[in-house]
C-alpha positions in Angstrom: 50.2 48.4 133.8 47.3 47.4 130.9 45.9 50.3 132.0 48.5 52.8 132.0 49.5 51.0 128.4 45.6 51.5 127.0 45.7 55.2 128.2 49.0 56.3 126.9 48.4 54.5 123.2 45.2 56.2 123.3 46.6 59.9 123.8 49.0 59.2 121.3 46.3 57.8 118.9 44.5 61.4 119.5 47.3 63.4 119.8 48.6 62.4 116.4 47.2 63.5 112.7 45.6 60.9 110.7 46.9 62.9 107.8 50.6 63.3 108.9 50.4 67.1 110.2 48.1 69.2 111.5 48.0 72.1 113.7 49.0 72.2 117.3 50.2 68.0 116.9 51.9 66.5 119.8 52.6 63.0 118.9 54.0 61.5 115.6 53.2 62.2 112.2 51.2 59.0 111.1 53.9 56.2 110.0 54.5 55.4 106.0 57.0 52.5 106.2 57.9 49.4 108.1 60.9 51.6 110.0 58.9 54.3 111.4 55.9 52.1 112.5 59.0 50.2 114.5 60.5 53.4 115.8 56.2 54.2 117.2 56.0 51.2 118.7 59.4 51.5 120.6 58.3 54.7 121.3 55.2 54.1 123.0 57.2 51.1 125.1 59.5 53.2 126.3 57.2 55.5 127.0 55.3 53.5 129.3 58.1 52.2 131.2 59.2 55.3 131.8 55.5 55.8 133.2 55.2 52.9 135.2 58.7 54.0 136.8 57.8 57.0 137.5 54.7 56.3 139.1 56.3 54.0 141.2 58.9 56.1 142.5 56.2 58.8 143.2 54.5 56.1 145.3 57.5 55.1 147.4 58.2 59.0 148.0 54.8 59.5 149.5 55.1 55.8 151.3 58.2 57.0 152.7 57.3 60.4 153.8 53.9 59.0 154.9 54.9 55.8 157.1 58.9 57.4 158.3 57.5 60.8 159.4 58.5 62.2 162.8 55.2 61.6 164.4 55.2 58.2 163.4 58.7 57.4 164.2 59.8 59.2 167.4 62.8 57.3 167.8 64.9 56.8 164.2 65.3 53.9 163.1 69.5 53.2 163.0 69.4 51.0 159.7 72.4 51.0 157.7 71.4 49.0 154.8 69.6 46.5 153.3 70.8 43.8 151.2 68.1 42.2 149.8 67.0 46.1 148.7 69.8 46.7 147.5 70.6 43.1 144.8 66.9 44.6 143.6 67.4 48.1 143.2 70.5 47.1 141.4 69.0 44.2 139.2 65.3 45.4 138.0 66.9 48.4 136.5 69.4 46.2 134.7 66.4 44.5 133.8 64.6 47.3 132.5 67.3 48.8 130.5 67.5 45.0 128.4 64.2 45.2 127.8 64.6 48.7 126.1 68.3 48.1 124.5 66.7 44.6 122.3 64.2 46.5 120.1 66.4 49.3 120.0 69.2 47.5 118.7 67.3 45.4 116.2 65.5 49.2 115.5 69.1 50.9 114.4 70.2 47.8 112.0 67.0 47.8 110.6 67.6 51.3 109.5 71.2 51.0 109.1 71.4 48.1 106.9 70.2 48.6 103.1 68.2 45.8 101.6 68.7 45.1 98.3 66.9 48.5 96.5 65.0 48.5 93.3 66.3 52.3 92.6 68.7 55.0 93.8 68.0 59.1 94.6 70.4 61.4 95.2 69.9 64.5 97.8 71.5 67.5 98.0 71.3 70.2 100.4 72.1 74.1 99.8 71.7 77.1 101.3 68.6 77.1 100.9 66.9 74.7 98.9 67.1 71.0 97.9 68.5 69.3 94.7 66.8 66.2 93.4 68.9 64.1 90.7 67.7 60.4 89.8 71.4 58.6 88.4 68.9 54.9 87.0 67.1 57.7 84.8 69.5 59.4 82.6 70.6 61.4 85.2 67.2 63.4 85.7 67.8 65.9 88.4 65.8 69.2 89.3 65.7 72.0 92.4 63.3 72.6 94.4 62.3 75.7 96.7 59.8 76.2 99.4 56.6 78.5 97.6 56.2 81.8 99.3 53.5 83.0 101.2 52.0 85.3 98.5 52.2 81.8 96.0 50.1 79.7 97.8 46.9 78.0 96.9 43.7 76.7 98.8 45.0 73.8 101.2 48.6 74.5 100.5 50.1 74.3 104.0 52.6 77.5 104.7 56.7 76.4 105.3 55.7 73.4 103.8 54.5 73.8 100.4 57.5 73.5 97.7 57.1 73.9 93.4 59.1 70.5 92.6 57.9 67.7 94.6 60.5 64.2 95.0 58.5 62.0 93.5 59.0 58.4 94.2 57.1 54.7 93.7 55.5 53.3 96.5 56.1 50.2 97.8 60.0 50.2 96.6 63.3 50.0 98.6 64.8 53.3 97.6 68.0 53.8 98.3 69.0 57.3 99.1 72.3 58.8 99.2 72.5 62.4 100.5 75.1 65.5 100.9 75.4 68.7 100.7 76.8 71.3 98.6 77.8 74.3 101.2 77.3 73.5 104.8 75.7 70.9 107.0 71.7 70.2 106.6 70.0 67.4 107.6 67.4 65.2 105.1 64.4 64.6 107.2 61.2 62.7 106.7 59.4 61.9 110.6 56.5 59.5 108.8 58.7 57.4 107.0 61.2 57.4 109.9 64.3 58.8 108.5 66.8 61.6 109.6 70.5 61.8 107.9 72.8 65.1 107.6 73.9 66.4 104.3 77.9 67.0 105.0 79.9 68.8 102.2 82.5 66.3 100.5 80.8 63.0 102.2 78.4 61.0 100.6 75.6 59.6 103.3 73.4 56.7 102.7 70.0 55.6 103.9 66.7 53.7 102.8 63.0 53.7 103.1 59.9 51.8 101.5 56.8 54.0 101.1 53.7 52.3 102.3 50.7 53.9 100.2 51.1 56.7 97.4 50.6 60.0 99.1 52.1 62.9 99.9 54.7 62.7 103.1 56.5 66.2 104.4 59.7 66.7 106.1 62.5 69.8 106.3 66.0 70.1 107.0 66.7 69.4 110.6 70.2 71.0 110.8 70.2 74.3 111.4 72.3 75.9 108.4 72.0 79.4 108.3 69.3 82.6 108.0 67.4 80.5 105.4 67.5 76.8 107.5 63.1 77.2 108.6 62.9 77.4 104.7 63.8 74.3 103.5 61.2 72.0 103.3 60.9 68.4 101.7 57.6 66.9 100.1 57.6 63.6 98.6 55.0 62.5 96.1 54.6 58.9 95.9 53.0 57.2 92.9 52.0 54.0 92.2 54.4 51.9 89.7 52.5 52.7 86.6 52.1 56.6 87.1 55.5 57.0 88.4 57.1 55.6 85.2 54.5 57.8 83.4 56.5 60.9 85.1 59.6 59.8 84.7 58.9 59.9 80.7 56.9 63.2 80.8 60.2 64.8 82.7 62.5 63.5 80.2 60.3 64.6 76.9 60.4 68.1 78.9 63.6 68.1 79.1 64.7 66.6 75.5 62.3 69.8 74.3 63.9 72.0 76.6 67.9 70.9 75.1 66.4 71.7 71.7 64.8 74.9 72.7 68.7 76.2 74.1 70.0 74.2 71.3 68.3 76.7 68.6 68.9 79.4 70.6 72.6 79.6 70.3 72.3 78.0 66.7 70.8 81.5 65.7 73.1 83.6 68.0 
């Protein structure tokens, strides 16, 4: 079991990027918050369970077919059952599945329960791009769409490069509510552990606490028409002091931009 344990951890370890995506990934994109490192590590446990089981019942196949086989065994054995067998056959699974349903119970209140937050987002999904609108900062709210192929720059990755980034502080409880404006999407960030669907008329609610300022990718994971593999999401996090330094450079731009329309229709 150690074994199996190191080995599988270790592929993971490979298989994963150190930066969150790369190409050709199998495993997880590398956690950013407390929730997603919980949802790895129950991960990888489940994962070797279901290892170690299978292993196991591959080794009584080939015991069986080895030590029952016709040469072996000329006359058949007339057992009926086995009692003994049969109370553990029933009770290690039982077993088993406790083991798995504790840390996935404490996983999904963990996620499900909001802590107290330190400031609110709101998301909202349309066909086919994402509105951003912060309601603690004089309703600040912007768009943003995934850049096209001919648009991109040196290290931009393609289907997941977008012109407004969410940007958020690190090391905050955000509180997020999300919905969506036409038809079903789905807000979607795999590093900091969080999937919730963007219905028309419902508001949705979820959470998350960004480890490290950085840049974290997701995309809409409801499929919601022609447009649904162009939605991506990229969050900026900042630390405290540059994020509040962006949240007054937005508002100057867009006091200057009210002015701008303001004398506009003044001279119209």
């Amino acid at each position: 079991m150690r074994f199996i344990s190191f080995f599988i951890t270790t592929f993971i370890t490979f298989a994963s990027s150190a930066n969150g995506v790369s190409d050709w990934q199998l495993g997880f994109q590398k956690p950013a918050s407390d929730v997603m490192r919980n949802v790895y590590d129950l991960h990888n446990f489940v994962l070797i369970m279901m290892t170690a089981i299978t292993f196991f019942v591959l080794f009584l196949i080939f015991y069986v077919v080895f030590r029952f086989r016709k040469k072996a065994n000329p006359v058949a054995s007339k057992t009926t059952h086995n009692t003994f067998i049969e109370i553990l056959w029933t009770g290690i699974p039982v077993i088993i599945l406790i083991f798995m349903a504790i840390p996935s119970f404490k996983l999904v209140y963990q996620q499900d329960v909001i802590p107290e937050t330190d400031m609110t987002i709101k998301v909202i999904g349309h066909q086919w791009y994402w509105e951003y609108q912060y309601p603690e900062h004089d309703n600040l709210s912007f768009e943003s769409y995934m850049t096209p192929d001919d648009e991109l720059e040196e290290g931009d990755i393609r289907l997941l490069t977008v012109d407004n980034h969410l940007v958020l502080p690190a090391n905050k409880n955000i509180h997020v509510l999300v919905t969506g404006g036409d038809v079903l999407h789905s807000f979607a960030m795999p590093s900091l552990g969080v999937k919730k669907d963007a219905v028309p008329g419902r508001l949705n609610e979820t959470w998350f606490n960004i480890d490290e300022p950085g840049i974290y990718r997701g995309q809409c994971s409801e499929i919601c028409g022609t447009g649904h593999g162009y939605m991506p999401i990229v969050i900026e996090a900042l630390n405290e002091t540059d994020f509040n330094n962006w949240i007054i450079e937005q508002k100057n731009k867009l006091a200057m931009s009210n002015i701008i329309n303001n004398n506009e229709l003044i001279i119209e």
